[in-house]
PDBQT receptor file of N, H, CA, C and O in Angstrom, charges set to zero:
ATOM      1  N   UNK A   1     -21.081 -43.070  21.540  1.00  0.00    +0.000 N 
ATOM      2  CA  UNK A   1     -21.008 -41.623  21.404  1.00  0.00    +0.000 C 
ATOM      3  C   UNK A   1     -21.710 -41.227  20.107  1.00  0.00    +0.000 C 
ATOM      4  O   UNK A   1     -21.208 -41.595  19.045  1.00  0.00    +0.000 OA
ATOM      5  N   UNK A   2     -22.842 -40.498  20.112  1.00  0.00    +0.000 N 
ATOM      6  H   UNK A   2     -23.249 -40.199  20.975  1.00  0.00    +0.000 HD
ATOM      7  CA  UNK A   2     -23.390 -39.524  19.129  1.00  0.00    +0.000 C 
ATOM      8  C   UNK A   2     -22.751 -38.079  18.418  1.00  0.00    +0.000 C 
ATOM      9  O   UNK A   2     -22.545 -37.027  19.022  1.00  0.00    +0.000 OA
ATOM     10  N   UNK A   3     -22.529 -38.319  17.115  1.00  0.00    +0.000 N 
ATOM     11  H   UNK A   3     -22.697 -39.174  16.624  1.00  0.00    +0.000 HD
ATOM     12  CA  UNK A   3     -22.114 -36.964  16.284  1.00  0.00    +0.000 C 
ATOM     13  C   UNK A   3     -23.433 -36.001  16.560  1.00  0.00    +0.000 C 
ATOM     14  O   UNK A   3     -24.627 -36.295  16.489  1.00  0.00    +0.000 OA
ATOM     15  N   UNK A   4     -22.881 -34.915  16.856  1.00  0.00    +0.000 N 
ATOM     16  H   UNK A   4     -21.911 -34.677  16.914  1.00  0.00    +0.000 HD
ATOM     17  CA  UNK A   4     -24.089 -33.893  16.718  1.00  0.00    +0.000 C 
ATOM     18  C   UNK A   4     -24.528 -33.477  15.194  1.00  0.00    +0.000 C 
ATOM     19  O   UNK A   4     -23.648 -33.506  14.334  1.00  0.00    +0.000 OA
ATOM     20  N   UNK A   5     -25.494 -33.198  14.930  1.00  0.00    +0.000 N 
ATOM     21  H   UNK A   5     -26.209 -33.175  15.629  1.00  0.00    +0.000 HD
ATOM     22  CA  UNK A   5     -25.786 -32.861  13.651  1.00  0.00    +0.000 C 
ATOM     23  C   UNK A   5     -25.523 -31.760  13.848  1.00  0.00    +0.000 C 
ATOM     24  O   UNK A   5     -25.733 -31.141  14.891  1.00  0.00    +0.000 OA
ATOM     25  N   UNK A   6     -24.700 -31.111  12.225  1.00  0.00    +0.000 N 
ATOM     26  H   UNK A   6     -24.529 -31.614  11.377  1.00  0.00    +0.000 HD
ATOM     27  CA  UNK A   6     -24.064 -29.658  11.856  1.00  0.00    +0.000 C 
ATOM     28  C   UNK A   6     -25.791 -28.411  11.933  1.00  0.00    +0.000 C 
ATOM     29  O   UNK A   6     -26.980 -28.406  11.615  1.00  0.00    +0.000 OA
ATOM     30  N   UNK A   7     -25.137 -27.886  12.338  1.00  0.00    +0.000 N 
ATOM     31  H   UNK A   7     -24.171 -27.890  12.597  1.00  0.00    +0.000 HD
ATOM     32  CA  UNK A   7     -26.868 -26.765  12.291  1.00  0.00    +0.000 C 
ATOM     33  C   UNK A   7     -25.654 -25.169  12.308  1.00  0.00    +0.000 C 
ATOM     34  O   UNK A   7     -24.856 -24.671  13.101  1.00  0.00    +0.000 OA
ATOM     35  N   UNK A   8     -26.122 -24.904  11.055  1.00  0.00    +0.000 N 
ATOM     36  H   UNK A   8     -26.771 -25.309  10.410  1.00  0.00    +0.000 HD
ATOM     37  CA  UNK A   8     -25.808 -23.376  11.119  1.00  0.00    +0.000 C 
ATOM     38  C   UNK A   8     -26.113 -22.559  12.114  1.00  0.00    +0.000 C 
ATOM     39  O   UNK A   8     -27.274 -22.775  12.462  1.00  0.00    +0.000 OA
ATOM     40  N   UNK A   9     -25.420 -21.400  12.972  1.00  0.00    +0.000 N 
ATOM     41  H   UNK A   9     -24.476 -21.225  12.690  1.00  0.00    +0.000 HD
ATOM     42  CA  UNK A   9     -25.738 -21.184  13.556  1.00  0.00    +0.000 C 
ATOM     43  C   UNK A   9     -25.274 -19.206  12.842  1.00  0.00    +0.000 C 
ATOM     44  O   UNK A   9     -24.543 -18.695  11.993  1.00  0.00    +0.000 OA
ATOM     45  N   UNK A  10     -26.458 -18.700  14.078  1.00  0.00    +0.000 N 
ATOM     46  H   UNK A  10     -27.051 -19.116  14.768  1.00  0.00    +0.000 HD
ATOM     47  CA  UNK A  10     -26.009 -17.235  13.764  1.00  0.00    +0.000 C 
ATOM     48  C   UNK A  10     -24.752 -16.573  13.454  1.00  0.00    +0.000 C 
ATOM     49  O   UNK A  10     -24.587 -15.829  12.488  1.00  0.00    +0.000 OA
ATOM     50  N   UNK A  11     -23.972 -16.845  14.221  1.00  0.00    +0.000 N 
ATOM     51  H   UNK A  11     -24.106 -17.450  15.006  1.00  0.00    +0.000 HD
ATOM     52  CA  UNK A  11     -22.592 -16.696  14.213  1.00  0.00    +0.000 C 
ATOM     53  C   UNK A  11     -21.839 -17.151  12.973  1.00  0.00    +0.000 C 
ATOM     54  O   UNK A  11     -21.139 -16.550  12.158  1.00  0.00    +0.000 OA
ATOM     55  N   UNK A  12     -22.207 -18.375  13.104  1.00  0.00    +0.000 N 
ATOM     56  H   UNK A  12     -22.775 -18.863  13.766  1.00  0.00    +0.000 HD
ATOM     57  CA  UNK A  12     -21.782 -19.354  11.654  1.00  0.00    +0.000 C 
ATOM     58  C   UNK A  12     -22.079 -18.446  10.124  1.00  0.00    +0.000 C 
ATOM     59  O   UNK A  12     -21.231 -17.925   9.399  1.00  0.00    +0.000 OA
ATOM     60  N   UNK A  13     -23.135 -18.469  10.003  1.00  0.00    +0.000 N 
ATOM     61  H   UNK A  13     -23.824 -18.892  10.592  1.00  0.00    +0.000 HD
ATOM     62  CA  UNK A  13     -23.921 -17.525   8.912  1.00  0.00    +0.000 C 
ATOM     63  C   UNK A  13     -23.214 -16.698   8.582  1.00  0.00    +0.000 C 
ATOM     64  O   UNK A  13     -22.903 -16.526   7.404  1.00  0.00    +0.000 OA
ATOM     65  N   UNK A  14     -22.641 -15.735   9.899  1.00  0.00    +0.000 N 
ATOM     66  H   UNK A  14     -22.893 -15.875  10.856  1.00  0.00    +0.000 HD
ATOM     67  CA  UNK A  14     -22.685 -14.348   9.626  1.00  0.00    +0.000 C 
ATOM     68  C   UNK A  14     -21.170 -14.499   8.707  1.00  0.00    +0.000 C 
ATOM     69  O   UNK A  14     -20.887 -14.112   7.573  1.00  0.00    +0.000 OA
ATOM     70  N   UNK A  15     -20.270 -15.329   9.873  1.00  0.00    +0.000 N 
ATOM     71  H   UNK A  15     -20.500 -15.644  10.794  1.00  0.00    +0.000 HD
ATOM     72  CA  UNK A  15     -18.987 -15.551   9.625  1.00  0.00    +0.000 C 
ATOM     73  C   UNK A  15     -18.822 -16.043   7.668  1.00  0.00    +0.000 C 
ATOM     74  O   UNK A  15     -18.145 -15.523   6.781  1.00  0.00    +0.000 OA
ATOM     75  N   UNK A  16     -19.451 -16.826   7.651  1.00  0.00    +0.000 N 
ATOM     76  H   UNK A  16     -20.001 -17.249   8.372  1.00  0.00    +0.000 HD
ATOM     77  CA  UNK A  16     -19.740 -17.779   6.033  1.00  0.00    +0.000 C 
ATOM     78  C   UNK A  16     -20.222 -16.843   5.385  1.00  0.00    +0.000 C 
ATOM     79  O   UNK A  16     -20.048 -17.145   4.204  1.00  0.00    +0.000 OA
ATOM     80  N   UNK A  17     -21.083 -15.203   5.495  1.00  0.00    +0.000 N 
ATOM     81  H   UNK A  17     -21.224 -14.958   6.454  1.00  0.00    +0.000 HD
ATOM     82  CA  UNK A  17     -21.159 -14.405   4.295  1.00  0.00    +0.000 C 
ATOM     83  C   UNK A  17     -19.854 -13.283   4.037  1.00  0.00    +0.000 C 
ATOM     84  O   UNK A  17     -19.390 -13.090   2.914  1.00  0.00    +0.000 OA
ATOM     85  N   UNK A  18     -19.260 -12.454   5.507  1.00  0.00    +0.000 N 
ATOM     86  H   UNK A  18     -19.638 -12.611   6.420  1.00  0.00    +0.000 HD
ATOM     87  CA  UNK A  18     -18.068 -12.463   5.543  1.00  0.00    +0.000 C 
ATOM     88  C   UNK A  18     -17.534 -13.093   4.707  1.00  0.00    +0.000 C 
ATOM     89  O   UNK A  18     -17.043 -12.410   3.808  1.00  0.00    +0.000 OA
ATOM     90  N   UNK A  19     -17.392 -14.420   4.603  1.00  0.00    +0.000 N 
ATOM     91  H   UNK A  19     -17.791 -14.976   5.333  1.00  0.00    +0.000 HD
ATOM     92  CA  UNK A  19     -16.010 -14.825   4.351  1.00  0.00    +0.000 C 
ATOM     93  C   UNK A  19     -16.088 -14.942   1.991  1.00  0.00    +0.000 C 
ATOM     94  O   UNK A  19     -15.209 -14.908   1.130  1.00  0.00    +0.000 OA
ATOM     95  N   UNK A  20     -17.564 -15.068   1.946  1.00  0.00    +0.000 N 
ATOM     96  H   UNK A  20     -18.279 -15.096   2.645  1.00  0.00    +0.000 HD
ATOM     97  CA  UNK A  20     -18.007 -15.070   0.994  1.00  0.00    +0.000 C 
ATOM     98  C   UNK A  20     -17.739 -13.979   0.460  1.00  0.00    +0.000 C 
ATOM     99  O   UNK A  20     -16.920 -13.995  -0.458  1.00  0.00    +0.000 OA
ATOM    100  N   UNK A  21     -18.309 -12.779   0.845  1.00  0.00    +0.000 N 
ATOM    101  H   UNK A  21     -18.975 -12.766   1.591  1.00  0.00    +0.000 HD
ATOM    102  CA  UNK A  21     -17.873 -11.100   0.555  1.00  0.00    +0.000 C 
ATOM    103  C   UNK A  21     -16.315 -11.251   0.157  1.00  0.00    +0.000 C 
ATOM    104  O   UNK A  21     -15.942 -11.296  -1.016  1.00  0.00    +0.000 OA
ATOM    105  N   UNK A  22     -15.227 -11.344   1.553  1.00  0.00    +0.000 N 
ATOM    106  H   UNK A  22     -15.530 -11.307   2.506  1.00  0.00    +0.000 HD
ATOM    107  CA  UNK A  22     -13.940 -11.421   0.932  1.00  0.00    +0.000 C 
ATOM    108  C   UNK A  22     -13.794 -12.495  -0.413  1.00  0.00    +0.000 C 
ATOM    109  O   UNK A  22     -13.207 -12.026  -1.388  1.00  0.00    +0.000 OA
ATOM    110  N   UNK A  23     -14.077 -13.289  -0.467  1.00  0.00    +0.000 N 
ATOM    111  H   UNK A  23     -14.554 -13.670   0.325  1.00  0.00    +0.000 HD
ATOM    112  CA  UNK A  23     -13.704 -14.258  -1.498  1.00  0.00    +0.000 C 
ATOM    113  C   UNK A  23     -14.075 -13.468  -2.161  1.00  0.00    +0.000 C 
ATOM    114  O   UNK A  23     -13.232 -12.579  -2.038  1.00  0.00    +0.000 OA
ATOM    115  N   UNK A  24     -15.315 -12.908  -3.307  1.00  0.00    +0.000 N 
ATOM    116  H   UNK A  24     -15.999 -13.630  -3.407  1.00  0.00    +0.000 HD
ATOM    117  CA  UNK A  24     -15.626 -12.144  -4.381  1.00  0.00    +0.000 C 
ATOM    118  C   UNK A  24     -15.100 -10.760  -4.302  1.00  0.00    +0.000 C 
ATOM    119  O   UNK A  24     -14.881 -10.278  -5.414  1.00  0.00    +0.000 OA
ATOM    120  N   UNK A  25     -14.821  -9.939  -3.236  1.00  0.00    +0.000 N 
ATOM    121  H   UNK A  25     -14.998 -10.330  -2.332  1.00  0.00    +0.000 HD
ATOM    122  CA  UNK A  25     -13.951  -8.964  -3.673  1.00  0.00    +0.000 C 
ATOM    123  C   UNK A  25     -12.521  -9.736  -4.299  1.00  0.00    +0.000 C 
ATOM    124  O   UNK A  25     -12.224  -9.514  -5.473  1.00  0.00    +0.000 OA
ATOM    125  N   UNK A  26     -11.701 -10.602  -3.501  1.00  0.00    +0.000 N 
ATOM    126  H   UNK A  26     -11.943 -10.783  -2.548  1.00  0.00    +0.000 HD
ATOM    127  CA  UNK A  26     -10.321 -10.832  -4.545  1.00  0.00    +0.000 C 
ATOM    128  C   UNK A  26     -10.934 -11.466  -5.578  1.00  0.00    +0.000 C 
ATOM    129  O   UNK A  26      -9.974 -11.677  -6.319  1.00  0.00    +0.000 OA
ATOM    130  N   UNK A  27     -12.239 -12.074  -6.324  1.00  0.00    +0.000 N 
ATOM    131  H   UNK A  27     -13.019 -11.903  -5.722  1.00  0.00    +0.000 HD
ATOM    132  CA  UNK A  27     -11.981 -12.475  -7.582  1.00  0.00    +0.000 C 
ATOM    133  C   UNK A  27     -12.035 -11.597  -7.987  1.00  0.00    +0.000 C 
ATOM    134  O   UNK A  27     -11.165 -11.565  -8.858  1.00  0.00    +0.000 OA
ATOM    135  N   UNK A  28     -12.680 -10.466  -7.943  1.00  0.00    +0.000 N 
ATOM    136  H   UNK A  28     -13.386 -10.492  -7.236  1.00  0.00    +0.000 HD
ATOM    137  CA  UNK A  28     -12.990  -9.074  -8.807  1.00  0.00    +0.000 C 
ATOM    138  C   UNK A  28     -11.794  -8.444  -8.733  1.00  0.00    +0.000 C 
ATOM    139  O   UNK A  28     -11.396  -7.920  -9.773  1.00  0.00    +0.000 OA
ATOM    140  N   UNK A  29     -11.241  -8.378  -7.933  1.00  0.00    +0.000 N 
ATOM    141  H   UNK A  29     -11.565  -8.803  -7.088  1.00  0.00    +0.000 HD
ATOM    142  CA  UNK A  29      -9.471  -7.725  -7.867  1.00  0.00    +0.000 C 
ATOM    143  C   UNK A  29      -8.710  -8.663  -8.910  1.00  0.00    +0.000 C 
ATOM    144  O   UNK A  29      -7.845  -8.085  -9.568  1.00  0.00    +0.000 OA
ATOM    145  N   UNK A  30      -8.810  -9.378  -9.042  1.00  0.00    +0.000 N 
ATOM    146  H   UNK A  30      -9.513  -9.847  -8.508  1.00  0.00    +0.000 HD
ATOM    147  CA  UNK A  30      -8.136 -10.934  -9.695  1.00  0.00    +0.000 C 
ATOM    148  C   UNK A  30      -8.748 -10.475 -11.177  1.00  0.00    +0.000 C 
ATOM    149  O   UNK A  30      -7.961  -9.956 -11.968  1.00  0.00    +0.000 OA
ATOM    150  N   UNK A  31      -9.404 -10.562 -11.359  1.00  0.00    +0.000 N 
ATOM    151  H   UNK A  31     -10.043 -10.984 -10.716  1.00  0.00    +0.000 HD
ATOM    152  CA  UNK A  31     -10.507 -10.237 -12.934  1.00  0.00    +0.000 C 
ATOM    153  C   UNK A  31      -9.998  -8.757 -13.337  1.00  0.00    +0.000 C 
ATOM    154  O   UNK A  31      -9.610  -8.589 -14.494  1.00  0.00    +0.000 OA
ATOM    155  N   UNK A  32      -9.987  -7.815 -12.542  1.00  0.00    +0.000 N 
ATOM    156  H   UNK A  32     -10.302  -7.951 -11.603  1.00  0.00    +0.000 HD
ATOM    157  CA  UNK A  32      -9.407  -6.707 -12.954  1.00  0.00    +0.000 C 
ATOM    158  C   UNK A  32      -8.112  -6.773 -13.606  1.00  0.00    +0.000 C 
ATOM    159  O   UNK A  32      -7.785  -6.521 -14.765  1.00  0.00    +0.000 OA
ATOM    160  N   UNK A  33      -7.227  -7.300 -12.262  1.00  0.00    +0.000 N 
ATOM    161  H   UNK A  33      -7.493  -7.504 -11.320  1.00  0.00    +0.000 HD
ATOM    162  CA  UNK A  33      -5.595  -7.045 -12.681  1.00  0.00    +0.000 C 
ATOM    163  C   UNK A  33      -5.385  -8.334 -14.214  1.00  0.00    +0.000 C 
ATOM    164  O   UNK A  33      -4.346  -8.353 -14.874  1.00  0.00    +0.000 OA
ATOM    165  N   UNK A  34      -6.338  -9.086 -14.446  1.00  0.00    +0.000 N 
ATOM    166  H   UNK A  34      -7.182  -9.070 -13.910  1.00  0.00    +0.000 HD
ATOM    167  CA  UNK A  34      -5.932 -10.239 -15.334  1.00  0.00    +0.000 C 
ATOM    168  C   UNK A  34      -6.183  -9.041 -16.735  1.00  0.00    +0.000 C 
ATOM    169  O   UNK A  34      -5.302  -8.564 -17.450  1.00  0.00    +0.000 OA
ATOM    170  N   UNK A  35      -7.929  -8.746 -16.811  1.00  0.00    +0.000 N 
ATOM    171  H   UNK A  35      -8.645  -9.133 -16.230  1.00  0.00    +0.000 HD
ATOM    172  CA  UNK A  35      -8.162  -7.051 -17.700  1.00  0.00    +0.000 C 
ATOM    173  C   UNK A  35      -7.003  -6.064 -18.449  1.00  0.00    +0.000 C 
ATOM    174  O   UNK A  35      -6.581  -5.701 -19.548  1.00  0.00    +0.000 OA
ATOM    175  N   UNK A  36      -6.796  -5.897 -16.776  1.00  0.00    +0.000 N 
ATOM    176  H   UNK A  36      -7.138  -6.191 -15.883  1.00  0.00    +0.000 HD
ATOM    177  CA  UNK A  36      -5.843  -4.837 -17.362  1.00  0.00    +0.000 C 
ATOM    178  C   UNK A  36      -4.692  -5.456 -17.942  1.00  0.00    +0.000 C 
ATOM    179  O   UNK A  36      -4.213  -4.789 -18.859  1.00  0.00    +0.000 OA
ATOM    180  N   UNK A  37      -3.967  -6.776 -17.630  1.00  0.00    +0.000 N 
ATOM    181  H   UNK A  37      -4.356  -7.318 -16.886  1.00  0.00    +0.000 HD
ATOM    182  CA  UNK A  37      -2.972  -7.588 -18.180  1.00  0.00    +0.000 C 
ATOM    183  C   UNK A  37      -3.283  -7.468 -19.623  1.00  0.00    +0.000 C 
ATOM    184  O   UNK A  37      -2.653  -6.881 -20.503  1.00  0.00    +0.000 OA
ATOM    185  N   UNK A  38      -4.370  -8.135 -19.682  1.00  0.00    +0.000 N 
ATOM    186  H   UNK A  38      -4.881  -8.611 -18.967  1.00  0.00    +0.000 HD
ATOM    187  CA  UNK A  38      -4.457  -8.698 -21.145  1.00  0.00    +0.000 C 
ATOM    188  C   UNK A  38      -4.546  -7.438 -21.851  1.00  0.00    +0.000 C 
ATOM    189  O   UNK A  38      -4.017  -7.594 -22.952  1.00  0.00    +0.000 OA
ATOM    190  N   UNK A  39      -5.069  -6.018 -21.677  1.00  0.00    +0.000 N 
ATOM    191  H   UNK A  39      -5.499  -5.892 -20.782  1.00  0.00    +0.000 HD
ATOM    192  CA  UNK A  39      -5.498  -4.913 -22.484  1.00  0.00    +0.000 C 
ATOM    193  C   UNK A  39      -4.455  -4.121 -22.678  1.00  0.00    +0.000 C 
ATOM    194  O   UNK A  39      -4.465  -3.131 -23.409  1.00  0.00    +0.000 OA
ATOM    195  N   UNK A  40      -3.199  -4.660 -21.816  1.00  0.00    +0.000 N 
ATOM    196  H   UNK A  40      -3.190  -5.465 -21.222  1.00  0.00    +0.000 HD
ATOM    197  CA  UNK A  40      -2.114  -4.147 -21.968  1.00  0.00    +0.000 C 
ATOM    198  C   UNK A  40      -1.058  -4.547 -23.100  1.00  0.00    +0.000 C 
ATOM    199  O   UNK A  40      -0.141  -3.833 -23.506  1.00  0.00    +0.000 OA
ATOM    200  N   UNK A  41      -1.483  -6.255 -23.662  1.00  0.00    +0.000 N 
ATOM    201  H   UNK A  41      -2.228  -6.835 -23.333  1.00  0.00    +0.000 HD
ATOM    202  CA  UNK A  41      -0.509  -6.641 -24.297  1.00  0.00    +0.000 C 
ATOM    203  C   UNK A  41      -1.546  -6.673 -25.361  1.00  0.00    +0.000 C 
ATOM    204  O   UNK A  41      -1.111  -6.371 -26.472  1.00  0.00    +0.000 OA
ATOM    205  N   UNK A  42      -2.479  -6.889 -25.314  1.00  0.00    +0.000 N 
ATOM    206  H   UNK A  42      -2.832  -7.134 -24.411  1.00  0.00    +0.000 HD
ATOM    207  CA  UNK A  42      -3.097  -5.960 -26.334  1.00  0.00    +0.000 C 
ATOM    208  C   UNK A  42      -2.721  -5.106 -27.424  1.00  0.00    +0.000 C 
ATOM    209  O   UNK A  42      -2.884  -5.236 -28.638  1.00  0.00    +0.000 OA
ATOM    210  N   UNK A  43      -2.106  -4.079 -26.642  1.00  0.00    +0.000 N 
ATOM    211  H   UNK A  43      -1.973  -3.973 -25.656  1.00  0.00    +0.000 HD
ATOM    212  CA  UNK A  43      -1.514  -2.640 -26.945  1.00  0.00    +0.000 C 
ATOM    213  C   UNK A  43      -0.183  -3.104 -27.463  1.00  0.00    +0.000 C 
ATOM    214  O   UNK A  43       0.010  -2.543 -28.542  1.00  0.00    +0.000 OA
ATOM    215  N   UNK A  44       0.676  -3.785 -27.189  1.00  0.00    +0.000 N 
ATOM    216  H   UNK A  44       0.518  -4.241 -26.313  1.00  0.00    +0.000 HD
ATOM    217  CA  UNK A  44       1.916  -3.598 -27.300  1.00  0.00    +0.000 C 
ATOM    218  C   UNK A  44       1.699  -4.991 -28.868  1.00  0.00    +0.000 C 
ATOM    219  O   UNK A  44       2.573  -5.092 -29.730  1.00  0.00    +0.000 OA
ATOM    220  N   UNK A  45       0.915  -5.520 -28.875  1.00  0.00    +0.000 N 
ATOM    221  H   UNK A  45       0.206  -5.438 -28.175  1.00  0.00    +0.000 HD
ATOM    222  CA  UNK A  45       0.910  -6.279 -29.924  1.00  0.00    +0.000 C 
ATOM    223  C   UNK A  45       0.118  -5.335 -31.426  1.00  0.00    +0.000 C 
ATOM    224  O   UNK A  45      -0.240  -5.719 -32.540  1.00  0.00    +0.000 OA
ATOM    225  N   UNK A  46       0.107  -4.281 -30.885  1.00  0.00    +0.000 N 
ATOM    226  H   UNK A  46       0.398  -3.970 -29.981  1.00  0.00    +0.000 HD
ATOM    227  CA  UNK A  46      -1.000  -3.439 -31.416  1.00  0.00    +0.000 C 
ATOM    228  C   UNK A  46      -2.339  -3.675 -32.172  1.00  0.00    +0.000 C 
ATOM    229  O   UNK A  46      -2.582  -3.488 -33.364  1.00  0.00    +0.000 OA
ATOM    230  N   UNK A  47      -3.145  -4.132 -31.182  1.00  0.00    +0.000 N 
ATOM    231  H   UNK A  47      -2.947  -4.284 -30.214  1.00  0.00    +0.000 HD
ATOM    232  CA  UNK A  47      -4.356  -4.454 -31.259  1.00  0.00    +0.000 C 
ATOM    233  C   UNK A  47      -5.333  -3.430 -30.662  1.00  0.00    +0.000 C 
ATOM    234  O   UNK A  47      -4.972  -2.786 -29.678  1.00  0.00    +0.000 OA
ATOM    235  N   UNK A  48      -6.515  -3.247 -31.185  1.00  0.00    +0.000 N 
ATOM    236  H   UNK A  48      -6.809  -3.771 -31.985  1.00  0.00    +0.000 HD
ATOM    237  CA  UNK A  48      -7.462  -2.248 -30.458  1.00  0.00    +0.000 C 
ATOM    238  C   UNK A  48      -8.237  -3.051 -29.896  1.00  0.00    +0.000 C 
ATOM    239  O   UNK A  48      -9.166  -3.610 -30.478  1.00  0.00    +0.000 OA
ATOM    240  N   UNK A  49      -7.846  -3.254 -28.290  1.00  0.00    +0.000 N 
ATOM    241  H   UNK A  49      -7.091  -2.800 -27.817  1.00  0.00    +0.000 HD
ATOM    242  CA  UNK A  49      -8.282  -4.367 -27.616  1.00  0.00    +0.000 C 
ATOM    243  C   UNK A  49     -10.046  -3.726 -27.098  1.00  0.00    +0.000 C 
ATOM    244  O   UNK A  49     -11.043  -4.431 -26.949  1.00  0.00    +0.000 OA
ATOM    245  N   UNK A  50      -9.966  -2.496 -26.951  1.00  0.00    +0.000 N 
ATOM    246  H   UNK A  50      -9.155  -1.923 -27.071  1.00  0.00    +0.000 HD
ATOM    247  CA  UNK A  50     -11.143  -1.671 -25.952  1.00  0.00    +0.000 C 
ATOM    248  C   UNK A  50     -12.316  -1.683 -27.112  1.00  0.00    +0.000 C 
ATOM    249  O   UNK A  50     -13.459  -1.968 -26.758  1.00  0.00    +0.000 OA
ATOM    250  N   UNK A  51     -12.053  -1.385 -28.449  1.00  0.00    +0.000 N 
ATOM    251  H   UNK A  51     -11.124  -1.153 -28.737  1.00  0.00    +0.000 HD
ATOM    252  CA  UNK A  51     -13.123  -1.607 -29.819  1.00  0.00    +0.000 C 
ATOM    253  C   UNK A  51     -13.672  -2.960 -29.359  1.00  0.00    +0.000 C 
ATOM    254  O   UNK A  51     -14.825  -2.930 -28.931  1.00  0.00    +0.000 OA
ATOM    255  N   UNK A  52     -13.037  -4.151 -29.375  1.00  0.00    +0.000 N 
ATOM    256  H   UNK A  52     -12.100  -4.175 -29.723  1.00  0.00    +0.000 HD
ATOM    257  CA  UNK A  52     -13.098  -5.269 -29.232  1.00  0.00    +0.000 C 
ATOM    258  C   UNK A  52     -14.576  -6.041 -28.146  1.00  0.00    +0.000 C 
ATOM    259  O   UNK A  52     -15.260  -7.050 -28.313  1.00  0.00    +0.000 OA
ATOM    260  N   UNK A  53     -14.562  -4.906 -26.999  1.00  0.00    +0.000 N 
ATOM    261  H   UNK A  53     -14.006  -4.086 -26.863  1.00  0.00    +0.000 HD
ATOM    262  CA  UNK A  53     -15.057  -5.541 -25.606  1.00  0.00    +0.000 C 
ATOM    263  C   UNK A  53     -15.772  -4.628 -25.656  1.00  0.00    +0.000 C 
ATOM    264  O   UNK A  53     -15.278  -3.501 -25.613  1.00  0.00    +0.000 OA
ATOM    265  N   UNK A  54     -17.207  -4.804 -25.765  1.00  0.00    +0.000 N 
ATOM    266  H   UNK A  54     -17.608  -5.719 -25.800  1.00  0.00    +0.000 HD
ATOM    267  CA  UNK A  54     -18.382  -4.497 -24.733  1.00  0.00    +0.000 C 
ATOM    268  C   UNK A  54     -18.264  -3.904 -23.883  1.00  0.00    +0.000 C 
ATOM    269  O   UNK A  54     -17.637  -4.708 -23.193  1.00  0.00    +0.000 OA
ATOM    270  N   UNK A  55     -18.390  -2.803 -23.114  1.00  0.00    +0.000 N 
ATOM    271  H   UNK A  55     -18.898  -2.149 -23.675  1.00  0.00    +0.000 HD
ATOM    272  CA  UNK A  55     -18.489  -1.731 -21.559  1.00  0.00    +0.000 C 
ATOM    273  C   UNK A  55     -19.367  -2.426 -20.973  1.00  0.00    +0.000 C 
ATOM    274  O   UNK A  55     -20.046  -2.582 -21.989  1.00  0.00    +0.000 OA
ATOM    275  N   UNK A  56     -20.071  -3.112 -20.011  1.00  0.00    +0.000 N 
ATOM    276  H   UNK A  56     -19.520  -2.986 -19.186  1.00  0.00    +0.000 HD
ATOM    277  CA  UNK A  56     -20.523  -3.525 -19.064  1.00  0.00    +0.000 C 
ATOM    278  C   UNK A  56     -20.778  -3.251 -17.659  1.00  0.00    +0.000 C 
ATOM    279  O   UNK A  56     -20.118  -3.809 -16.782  1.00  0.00    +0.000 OA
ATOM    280  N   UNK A  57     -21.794  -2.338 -17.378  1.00  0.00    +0.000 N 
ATOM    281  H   UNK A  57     -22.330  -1.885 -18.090  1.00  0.00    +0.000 HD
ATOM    282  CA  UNK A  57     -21.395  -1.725 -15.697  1.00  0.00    +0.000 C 
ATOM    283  C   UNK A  57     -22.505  -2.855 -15.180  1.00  0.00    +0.000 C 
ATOM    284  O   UNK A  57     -23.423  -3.344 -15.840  1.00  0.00    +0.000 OA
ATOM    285  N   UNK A  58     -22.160  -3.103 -13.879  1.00  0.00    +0.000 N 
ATOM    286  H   UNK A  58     -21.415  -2.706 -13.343  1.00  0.00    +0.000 HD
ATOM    287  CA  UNK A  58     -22.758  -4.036 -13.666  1.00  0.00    +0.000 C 
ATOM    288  C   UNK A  58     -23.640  -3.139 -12.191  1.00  0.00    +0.000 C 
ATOM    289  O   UNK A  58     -24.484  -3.734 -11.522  1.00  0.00    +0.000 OA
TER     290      UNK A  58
């Protein structure tokens, strides 16, 4: 019995950038809520956390 060789297929592709898209929206959700964590205790340690960081629009 012969393994077929893996060959991307259209479907495959489409599914694997999908799934890519979701993955980088939750890191960016993930990177946010960690942001706002840290800029929060920041504050309560009273630090001027926002002087600190660069604005960056990407």
């Amino acid at each position: 019995m012969t393994a077929q060789p893996a060959k991307p297929q259209g479907g495959s592709r489409r599914h694997s950038q999908k799934t890519q898209d979701e993955v980088a929206r939750s890191l960016e959700r993930e990177l946010q809520f960690l942001t706002e964590e840290r800029q929060e205790r920041a504050l309560r340690l009273g630090l001027d956390f926002a002087a600190k960081t660069p604005k960056t629009d990407h």
